[in-house]
C-alpha positions in Angstrom: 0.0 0.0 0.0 1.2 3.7 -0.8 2.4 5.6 2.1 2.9 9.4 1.7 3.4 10.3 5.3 6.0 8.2 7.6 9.1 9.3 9.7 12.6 9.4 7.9 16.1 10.9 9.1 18.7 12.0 6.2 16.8 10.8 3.4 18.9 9.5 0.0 17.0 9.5 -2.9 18.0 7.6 -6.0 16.6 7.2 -9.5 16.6 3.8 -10.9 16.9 4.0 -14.4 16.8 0.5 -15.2 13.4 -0.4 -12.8 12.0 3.3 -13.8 11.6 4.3 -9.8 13.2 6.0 -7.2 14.9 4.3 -4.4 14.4 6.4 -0.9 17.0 5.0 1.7 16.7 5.3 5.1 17.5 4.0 8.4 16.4 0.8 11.2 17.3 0.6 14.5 17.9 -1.9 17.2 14.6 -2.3 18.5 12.7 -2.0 15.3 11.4 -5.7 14.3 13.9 -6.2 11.7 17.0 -4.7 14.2 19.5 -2.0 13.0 20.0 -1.7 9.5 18.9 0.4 5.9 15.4 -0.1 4.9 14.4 0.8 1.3 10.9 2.5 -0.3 10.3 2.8 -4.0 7.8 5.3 -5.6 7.1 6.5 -9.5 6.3 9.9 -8.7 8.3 11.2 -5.6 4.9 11.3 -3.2 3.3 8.0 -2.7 6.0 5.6 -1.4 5.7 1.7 -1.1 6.1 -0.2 2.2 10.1 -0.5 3.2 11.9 -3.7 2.9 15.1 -3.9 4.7 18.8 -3.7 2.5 21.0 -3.9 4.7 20.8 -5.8 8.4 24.0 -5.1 10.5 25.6 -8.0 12.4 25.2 -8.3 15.5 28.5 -8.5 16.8 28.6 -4.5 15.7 26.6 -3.8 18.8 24.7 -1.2 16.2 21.8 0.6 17.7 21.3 2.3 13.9 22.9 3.0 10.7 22.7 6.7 10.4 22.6 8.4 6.8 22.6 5.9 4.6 23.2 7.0 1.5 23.6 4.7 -1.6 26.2 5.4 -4.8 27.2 3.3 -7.8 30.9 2.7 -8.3 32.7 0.5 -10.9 29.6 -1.4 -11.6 29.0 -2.2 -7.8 26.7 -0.5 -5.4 27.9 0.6 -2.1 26.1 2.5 1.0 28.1 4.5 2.9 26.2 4.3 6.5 27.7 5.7 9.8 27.0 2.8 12.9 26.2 3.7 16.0 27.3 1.9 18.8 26.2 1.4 22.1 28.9 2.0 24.6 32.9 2.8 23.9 35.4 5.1 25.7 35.6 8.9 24.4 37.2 12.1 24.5 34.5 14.1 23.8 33.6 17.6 25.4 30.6 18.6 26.3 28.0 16.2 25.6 24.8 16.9 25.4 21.9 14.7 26.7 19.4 15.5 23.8 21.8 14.7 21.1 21.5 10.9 22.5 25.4 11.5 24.3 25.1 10.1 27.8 28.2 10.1 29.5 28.5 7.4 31.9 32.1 7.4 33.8 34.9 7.1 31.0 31.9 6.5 28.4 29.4 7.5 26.5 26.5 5.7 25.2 26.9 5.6 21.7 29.5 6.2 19.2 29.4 6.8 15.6 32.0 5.4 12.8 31.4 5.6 9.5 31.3 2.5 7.2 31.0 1.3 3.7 28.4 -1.8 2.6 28.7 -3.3 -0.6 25.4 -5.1 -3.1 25.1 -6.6 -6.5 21.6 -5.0 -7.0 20.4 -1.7 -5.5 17.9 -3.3 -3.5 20.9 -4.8 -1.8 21.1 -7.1 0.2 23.9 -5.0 1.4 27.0 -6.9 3.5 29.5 -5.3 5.3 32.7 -4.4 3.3 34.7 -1.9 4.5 37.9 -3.3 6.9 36.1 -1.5 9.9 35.2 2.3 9.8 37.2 4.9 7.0 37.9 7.5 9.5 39.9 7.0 11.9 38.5 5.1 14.9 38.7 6.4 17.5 37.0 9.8 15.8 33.4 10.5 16.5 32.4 11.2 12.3 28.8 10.4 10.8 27.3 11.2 7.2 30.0 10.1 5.0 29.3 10.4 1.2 31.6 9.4 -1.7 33.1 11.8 -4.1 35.9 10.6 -7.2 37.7 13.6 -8.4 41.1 12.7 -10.7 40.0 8.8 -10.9 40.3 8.6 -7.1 37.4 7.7 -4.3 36.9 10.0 -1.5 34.7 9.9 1.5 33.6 13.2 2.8 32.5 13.5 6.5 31.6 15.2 9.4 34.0 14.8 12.3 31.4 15.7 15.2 31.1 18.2 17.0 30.5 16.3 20.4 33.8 15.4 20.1 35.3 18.3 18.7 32.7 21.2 19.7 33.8 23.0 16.5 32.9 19.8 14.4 34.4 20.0 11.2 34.0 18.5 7.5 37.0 15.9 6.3 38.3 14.2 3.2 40.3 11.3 3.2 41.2 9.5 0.0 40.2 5.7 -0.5 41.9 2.4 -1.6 40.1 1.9 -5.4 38.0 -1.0 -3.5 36.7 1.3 -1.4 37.6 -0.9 1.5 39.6 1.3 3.8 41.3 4.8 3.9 44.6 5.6 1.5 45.4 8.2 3.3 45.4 11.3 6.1 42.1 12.7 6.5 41.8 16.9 5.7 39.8 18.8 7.0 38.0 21.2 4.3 36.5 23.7 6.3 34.6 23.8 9.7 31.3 24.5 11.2 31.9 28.3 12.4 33.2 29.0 8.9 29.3 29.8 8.1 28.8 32.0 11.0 32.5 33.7 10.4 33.5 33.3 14.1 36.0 32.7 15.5 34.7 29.7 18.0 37.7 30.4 20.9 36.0 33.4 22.0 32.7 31.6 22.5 33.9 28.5 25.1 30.3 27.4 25.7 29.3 27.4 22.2 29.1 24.5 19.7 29.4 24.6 15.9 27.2 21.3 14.1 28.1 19.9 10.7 26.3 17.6 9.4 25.1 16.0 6.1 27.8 16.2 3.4 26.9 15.9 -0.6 28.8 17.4 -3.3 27.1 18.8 -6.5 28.6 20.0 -9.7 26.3 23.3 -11.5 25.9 23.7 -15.2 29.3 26.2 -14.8 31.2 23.4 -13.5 31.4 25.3 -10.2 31.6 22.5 -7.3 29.3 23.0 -4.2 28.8 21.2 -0.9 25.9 20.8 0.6 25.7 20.5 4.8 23.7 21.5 7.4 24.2 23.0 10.7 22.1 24.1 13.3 21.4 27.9 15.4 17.8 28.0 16.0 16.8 25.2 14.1 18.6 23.3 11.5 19.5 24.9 8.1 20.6 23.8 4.8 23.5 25.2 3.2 25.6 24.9 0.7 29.2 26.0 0.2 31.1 27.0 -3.1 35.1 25.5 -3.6 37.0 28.4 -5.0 39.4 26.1 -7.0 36.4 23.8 -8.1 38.5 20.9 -6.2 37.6 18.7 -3.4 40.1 20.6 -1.4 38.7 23.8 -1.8 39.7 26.2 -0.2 35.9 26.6 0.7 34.2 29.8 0.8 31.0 31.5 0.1 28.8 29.7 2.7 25.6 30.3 2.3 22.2 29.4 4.3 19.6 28.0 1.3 17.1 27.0 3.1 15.5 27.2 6.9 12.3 25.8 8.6 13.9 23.4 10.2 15.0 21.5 7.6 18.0 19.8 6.3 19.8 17.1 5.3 20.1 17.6 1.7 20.7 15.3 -1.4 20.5 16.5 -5.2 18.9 14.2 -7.6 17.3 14.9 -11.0 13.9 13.9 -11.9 13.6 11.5 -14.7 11.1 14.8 -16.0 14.9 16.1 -16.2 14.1 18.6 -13.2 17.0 19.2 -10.7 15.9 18.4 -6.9 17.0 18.5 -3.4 15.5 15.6 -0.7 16.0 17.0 2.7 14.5 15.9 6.3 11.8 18.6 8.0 11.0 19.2 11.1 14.5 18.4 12.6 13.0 17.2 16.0 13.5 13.7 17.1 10.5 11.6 17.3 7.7 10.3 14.6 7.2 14.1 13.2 10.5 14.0 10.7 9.1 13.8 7.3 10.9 13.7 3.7 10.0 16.8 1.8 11.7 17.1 -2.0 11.8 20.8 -3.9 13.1 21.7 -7.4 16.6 23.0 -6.9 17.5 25.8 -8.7 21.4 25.6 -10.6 22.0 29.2 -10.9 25.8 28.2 -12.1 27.6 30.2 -9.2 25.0 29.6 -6.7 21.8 27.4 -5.8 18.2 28.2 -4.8 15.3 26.0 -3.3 12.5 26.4 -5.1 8.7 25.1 -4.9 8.0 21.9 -3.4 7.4 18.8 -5.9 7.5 15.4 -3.7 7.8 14.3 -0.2 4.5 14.8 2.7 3.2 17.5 0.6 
């Protein structure tokens, strides 16, 4: 049966050519029926979605309570989802957690942890294994919502090294080995989370800076963007311009696109050939998160959300 309104967290929207649908990924957890894992919907026209089947169950010896951000990309033939697992209990450095952010410090611990993996399937409706030799960041970083960039024939992952760890969180790059199995380098970081607010974040001690939600776009001028959210009042989409058109910026021109609580963002194209972004609205935990999709406008040196076209309408 259709569905047009359920919950969904970092949505990933991708058109199938081949089965003429769209593939909405999005997340399970623990102690959902099915356990932790990536659940899948299909839909023909971007507003009534079928029932999910799951993609991608996480072992159990990963201690996962969820796969966060899963987000699904085609490479050499393969299909891989780069998902960040999060754990239930491992020793941290962070500072300043905070309770509603799921953080629950508990002597030399904290409740969860988040490392960010790659998954591997034959078919886009999975099922998806683990392939990755253990997370791509390093592990004992706290980094979530890694997506996958190749620039110059080689595989990135771009993430979000969090700010409960770092309070100033931060977006990386770190090369790849070509089987996308484990890093091939340093990570570097491209920018960081006060960068949008141009301050500078040691003269606000008690303040944090949130990224979150990396995906890289190319407009019609071959300008590169990133897209990312943060958070100041509720949770904003941006997206950021690289003054060299590389990965490795430097990056500049960060711009809010979109507020309302909303965020997330992916690009896709329509198969009617119009540009869209899939983002997550309102950002507040619970059953009220809903996918909403809007045409995208490519304005060559900048983007602009536009009227809404799929999603809880």
């Amino acid at each position: 049966m259709a569905e047009s309104s359920f919950t969904v967290s970092d949505p990933f929207v991708w058109r199938d050519d081949t089965a003429k649908c769209y593939r909405l990924y999005q997340l399970s957890r623990a102690n959902d029926p099915v356990g932790a894992g990536v659940m899948m919907r299909t839909s023909t026209n971007l507003v009534d979605w079928s029932a999910m089947t799951q993609v991608l169950h996480v072992p159990e010896s990963y201690e996962c309570s969820a796969v966060w951000a899963p987000e699904m990309h085609v490479y050499k033939g393969s299909y891989y989802i780069f998902g960040t697992i999060c754990t239930k209990m491992y020793p941290t450095n962070c500072v300043a957690p905070m309770a509603e952010a799921g953080w629950q410090p508990k002597g030399n611990y904290l409740r969860k942890r988040l490392s960010t993996y790659v998954f591997k399937a034959d078919r886009p409706e999975g099922p998806f294994k683990v392939w990755s030799d253990g997370p791509i960041p390093p592990r004992d970083w706290a980094t979530l919502d890694g997506t996958f960039f190749e620039e110059d024939g080689k595989p990135y992952m771009v993430f979000c090294h969090e700010w409960t760890q770092m309070r100033n969180g931060t977006m990386d790059a770190v090369e790849m080995t070509p089987d996308l199995t484990r890093a091939a380098g340093t990570p570097v970081t491209l920018f960081r989370a006060s960068d949008l607010w141009q301050e500078d974040a040691s003269k606000f001690p008690g303040r944090t800076y949130v990224t979150d939600g990396p995906f890289l776009y190319r407009s019609k001028t071959g300008e590169l963007f990133m897209l990312w959210s943060s958070a100041r009042k509720g949770y904003l989409q941006v997206a950021s311009r690289s003054a060299s058109g590389k990965l490795h910026g430097p990056w500049i021109d960060h711009k809010v696109i979109y507020e309302n609580d909303s965020g997330h963002g992916m690009v896709f194209r329509t198969f009617e050939g119009t540009l869209a972004i899939a983002l997550h609205s309102p950002n507040h935990p619970g059953p009220q998160k809903r996918l909403r999709i809007y045409e995208l406008e490519d304005l060559g040196h900048a983007l602009r959300v536009g009227r809404q076209i799929g999603g809880l309408m």
